[in-house]
TORKOL-4160 file (C-alpha; in steps of 0.2 Angstrom, whole numbers, padded with zeros to 4 digits, m for minus):
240
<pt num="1" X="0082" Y="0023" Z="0049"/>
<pt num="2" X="0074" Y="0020" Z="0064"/>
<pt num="3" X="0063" Y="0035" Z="0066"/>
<pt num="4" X="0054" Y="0034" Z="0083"/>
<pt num="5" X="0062" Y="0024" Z="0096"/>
<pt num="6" X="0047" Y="0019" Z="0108"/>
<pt num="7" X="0036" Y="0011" Z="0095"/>
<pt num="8" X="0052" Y="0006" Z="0083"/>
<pt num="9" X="0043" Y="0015" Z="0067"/>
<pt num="10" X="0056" Y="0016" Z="0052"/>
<pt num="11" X="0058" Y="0023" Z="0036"/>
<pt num="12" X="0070" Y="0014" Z="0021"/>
<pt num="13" X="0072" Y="0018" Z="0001"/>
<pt num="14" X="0066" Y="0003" Z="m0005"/>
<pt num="15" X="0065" Y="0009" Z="m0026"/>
<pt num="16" X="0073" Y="0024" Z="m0029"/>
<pt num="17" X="0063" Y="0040" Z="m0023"/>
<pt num="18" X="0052" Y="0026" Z="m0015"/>
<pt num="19" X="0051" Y="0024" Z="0004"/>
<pt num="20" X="0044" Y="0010" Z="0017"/>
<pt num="21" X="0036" Y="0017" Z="0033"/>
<pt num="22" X="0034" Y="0002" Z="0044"/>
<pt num="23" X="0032" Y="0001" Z="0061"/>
<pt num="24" X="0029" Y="m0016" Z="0070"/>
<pt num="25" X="0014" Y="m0018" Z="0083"/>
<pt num="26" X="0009" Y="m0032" Z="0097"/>
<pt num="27" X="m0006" Y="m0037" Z="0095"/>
<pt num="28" X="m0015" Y="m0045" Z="0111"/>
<pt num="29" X="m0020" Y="m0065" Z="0106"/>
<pt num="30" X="m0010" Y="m0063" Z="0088"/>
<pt num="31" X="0007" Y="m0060" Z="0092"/>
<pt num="32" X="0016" Y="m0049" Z="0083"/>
<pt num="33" X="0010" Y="m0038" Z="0067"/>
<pt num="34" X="0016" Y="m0023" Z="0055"/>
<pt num="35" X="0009" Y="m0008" Z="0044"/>
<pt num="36" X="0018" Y="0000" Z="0029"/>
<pt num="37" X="0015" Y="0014" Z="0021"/>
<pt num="38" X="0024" Y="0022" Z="0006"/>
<pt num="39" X="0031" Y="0037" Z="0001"/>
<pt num="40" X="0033" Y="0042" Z="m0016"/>
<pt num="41" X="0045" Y="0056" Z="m0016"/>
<pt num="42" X="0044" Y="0068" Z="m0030"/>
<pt num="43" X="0038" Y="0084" Z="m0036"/>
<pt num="44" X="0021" Y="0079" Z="m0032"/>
<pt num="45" X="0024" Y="0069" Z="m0017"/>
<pt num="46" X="0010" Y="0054" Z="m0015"/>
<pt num="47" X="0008" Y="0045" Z="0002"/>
<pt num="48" X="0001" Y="0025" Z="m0003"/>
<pt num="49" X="m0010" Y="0023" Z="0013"/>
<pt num="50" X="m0011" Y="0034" Z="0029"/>
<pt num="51" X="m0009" Y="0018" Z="0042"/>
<pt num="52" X="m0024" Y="0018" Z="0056"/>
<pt num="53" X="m0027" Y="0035" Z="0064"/>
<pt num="54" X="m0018" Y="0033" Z="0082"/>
<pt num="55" X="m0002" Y="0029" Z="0070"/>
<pt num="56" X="m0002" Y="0047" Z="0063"/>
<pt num="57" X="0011" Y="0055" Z="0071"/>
<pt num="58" X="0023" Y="0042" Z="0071"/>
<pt num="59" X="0020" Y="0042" Z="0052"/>
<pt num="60" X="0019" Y="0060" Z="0050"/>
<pt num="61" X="0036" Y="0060" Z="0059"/>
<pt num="62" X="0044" Y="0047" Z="0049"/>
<pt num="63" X="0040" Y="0058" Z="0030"/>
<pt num="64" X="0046" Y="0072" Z="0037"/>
<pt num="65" X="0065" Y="0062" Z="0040"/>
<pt num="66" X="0060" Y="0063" Z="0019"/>
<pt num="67" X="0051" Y="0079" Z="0015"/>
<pt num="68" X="0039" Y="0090" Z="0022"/>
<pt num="69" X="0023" Y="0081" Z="0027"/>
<pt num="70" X="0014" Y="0098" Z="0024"/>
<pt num="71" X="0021" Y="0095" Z="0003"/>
<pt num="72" X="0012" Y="0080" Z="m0001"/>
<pt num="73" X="m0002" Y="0082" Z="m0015"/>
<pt num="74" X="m0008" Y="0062" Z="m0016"/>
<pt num="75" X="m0014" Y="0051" Z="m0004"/>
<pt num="76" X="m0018" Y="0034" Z="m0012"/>
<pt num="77" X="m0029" Y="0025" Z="m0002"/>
<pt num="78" X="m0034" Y="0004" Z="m0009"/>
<pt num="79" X="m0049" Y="0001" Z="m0001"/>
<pt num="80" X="m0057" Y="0009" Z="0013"/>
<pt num="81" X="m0052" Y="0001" Z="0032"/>
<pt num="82" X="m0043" Y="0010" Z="0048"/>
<pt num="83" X="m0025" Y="0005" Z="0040"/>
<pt num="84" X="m0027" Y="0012" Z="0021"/>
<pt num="85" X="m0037" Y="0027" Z="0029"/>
<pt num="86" X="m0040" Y="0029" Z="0047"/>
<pt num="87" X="m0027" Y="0045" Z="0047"/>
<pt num="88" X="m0034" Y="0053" Z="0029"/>
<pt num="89" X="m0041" Y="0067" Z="0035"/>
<pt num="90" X="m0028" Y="0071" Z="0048"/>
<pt num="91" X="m0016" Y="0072" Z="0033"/>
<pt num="92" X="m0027" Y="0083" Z="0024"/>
<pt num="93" X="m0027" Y="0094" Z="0038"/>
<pt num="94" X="m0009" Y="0096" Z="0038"/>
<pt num="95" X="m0006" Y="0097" Z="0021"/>
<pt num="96" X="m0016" Y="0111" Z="0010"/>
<pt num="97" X="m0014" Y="0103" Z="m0008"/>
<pt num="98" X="m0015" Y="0086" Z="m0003"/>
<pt num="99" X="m0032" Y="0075" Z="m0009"/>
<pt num="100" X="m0036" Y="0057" Z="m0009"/>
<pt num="101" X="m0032" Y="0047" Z="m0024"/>
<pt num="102" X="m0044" Y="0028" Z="m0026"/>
<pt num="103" X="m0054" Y="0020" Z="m0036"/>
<pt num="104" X="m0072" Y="0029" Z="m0041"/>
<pt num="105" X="m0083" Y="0015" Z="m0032"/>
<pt num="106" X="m0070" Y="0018" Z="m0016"/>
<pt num="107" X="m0075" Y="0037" Z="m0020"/>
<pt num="108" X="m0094" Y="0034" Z="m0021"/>
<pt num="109" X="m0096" Y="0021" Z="m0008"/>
<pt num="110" X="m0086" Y="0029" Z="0007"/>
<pt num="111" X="m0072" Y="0043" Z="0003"/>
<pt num="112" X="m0084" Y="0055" Z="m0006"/>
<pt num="113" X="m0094" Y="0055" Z="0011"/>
<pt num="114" X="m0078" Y="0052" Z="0023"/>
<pt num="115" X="m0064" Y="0064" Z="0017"/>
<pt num="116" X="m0064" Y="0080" Z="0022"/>
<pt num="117" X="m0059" Y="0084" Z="0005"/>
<pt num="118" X="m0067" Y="0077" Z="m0012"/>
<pt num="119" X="m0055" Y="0063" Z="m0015"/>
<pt num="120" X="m0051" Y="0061" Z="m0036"/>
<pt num="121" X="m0055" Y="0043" Z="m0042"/>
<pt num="122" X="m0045" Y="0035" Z="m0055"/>
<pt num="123" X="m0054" Y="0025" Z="m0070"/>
<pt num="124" X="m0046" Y="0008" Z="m0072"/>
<pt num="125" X="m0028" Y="0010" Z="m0080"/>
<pt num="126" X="m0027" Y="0029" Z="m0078"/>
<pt num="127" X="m0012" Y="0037" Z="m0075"/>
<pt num="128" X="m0004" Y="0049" Z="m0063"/>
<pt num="129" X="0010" Y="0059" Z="m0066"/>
<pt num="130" X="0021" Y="0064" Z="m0050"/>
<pt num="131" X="0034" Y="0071" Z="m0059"/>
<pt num="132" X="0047" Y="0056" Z="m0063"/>
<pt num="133" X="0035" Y="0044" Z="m0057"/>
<pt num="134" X="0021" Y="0038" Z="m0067"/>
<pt num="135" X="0008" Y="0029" Z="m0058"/>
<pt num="136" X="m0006" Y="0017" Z="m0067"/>
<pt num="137" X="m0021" Y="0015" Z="m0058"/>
<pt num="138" X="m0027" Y="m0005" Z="m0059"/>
<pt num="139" X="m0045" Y="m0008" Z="m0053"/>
<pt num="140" X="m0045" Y="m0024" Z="m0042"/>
<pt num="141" X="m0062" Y="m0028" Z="m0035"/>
<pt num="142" X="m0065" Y="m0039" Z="m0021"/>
<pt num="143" X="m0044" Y="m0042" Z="m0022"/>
<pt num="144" X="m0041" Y="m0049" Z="m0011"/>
<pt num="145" X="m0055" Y="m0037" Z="m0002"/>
<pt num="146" X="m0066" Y="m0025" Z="m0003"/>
<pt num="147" X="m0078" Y="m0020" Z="m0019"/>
<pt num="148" X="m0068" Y="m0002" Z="m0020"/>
<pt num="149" X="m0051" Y="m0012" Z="m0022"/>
<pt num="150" X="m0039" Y="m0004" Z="m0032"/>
<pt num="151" X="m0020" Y="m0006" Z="m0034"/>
<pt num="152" X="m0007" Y="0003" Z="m0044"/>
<pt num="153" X="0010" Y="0004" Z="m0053"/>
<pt num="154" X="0026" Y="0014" Z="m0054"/>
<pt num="155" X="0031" Y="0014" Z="m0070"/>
<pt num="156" X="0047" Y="0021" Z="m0069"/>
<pt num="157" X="0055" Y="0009" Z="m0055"/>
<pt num="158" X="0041" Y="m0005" Z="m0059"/>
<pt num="159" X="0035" Y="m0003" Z="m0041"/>
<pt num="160" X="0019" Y="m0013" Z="m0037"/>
<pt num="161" X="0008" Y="m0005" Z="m0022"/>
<pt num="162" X="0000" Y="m0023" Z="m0019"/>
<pt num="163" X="m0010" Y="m0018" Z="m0004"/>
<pt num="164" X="m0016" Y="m0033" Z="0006"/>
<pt num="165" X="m0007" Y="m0047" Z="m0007"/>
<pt num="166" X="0006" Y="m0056" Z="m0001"/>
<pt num="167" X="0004" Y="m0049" Z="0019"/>
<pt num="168" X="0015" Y="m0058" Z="0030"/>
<pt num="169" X="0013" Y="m0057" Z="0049"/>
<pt num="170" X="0029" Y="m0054" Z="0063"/>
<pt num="171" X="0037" Y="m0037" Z="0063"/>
<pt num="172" X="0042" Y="m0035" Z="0045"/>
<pt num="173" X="0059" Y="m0030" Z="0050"/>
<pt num="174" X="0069" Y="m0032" Z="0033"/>
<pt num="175" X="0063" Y="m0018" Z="0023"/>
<pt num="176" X="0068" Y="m0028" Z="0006"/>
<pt num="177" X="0070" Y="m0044" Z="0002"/>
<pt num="178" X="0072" Y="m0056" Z="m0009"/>
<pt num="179" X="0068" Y="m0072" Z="0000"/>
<pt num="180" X="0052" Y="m0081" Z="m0001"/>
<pt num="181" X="0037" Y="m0071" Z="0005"/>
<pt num="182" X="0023" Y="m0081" Z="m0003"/>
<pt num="183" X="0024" Y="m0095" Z="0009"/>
<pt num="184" X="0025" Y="m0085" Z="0025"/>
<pt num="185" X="0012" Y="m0075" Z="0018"/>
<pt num="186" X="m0002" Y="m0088" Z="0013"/>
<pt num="187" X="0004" Y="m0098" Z="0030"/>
<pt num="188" X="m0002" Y="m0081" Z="0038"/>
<pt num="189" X="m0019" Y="m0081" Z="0026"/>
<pt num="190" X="m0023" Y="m0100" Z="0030"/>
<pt num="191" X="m0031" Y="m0099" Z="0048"/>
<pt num="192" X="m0040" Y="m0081" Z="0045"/>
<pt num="193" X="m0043" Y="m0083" Z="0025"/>
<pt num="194" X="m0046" Y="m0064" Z="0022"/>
<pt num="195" X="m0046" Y="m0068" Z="0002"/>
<pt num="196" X="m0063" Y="m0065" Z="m0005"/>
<pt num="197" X="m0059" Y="m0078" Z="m0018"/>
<pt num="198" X="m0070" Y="m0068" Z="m0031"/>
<pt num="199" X="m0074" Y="m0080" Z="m0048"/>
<pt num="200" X="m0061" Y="m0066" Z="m0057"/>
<pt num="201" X="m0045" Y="m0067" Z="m0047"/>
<pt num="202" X="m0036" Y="m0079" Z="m0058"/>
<pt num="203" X="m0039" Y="m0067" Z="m0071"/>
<pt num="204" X="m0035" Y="m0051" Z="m0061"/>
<pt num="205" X="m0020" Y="m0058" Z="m0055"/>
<pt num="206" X="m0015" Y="m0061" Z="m0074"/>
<pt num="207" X="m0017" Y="m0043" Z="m0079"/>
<pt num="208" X="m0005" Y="m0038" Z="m0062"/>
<pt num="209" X="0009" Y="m0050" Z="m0068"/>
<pt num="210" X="0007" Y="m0046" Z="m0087"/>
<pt num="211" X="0015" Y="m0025" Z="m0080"/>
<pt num="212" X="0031" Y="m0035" Z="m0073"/>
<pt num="213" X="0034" Y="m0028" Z="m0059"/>
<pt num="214" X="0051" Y="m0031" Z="m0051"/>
<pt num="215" X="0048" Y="m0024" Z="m0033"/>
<pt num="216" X="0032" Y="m0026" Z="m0025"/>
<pt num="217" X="0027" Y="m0013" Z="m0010"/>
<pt num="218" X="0018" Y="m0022" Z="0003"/>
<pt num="219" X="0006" Y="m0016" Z="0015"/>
<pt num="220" X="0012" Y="m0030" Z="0028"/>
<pt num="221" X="0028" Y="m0038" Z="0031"/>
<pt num="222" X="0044" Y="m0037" Z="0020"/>
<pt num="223" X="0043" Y="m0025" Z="0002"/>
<pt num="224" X="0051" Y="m0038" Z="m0009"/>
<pt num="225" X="0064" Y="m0037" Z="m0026"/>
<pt num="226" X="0062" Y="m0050" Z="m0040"/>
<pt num="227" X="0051" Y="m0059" Z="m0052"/>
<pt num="228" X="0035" Y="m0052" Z="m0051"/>
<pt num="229" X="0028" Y="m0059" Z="m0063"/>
<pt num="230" X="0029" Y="m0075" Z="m0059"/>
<pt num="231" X="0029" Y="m0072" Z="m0039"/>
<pt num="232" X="0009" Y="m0067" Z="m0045"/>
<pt num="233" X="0007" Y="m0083" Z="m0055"/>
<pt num="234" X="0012" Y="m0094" Z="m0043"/>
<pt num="235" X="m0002" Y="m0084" Z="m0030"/>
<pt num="236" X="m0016" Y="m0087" Z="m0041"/>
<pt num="237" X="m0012" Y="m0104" Z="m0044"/>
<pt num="238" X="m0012" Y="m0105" Z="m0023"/>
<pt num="239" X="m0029" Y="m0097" Z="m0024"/>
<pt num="240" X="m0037" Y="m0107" Z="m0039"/>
């Protein structure tokens, strides 16, 4: 559903009662480029991501095709940059019960200072109840950036919100696939190398594929549907 015409900003299902925002952007010099957030409708809604703070009303217009904007309790936030965060406090403007949700080095280091509401960190592999969704908090530092990385899980629909993994350039037109994103997405890492390659990946991606996820949200480009387990595996051995 295309939910703003002049910019192009969408909103699909792509796991039940889970929704891709995307909307695609030009980007002088680079070509083309997306952001995706997700929405994680429920009884306790939870936005994964805000998108950069100029992009606020095109998202807040696309939740609202969904729920009220003003009902969310959760917004997840990875790590802190413009795209997981730049519209946070803009959201909690808007909606009353709403807080940030992250790690608790991303709440010491920046959100406890930047939100305009105390964010709630999550300790590794806590959970979240939103109702019929169940999320697991993973901690994931410098993975693939930042020392506050943190990703998480749906349990109930095996959703994984992978962040900055697996980011593939272009307008991320298809909402789901189940093509191959690995390589468009490490043919898009090669030239800018944003993987901070910390000694534990290996490990940390082991612990992501042992949950089995079977869709995996991404920030950029296409959400995809398949074996996530082994679509993790095959990453790490690219970054060993």
């Amino acid at each position: 559903m295309i939910t703003d015409t002049h910019s192009g900003t969408n909103i699909h299902e792509i796991a039940a009662g889970i929704y891709r925002i995307n909307t695609p952007v030009s980007i002088p010099g680079a070509g083309q480029f997306n952001f995706n957030q997700y929405l994680i409708e429920d009884k306790e809604p939870m936005l994964f991501h805000t998108g950069p703070r100029q992009m606020f009303p095109l998202v807040k217009e696309a939740i609202n095709h969904i729920l009220p904007v003003e009902t969310i309790r959760y917004l997840g936030v990875s790590h802190f940059e413009a795209d997981e965060c730049g519209a946070l406090n803009e959201f909690l403007k808007i909606a009353p019960k709403a807080y940030p949700v992250c790690s608790r080095i991303g709440a010491m280091v920046s959100l406890g200072d930047y939100a305009d509401r105390p964010p709630h960190p999550l300790a590794d592999s806590e959970e979240l109840s939103l109702g019929n969704h169940k999320i697991t908090w993973f901690d994931t530092p410098h993975i693939p950036h930042g020392w506050d990385c943190g990703l998480m899980m749906d349990s109930s629909t095996q959703t994984f919100f992978c962040g900055d993994l697996f980011t593939q350039g272009g307008p991320g037109d298809i909402a789901l696939t189940e093509s191959d994103i690995l390589g468009p997405s490490e043919a898009f890492r090669k030239p800018l190398d944003y993987f901070s390659h910390a000694p534990e990946t290996q490990t940390v991606l082991e612990r992501l594929a042992q949950q089995q996820p079977v869709t995996l949200a991404c920030m950029h480009g296409s959400a995809w549907h398949g074996d996530g387990a082994t679509l993790l595996r095959a990453l790490a051995e690219k970054l060993s």
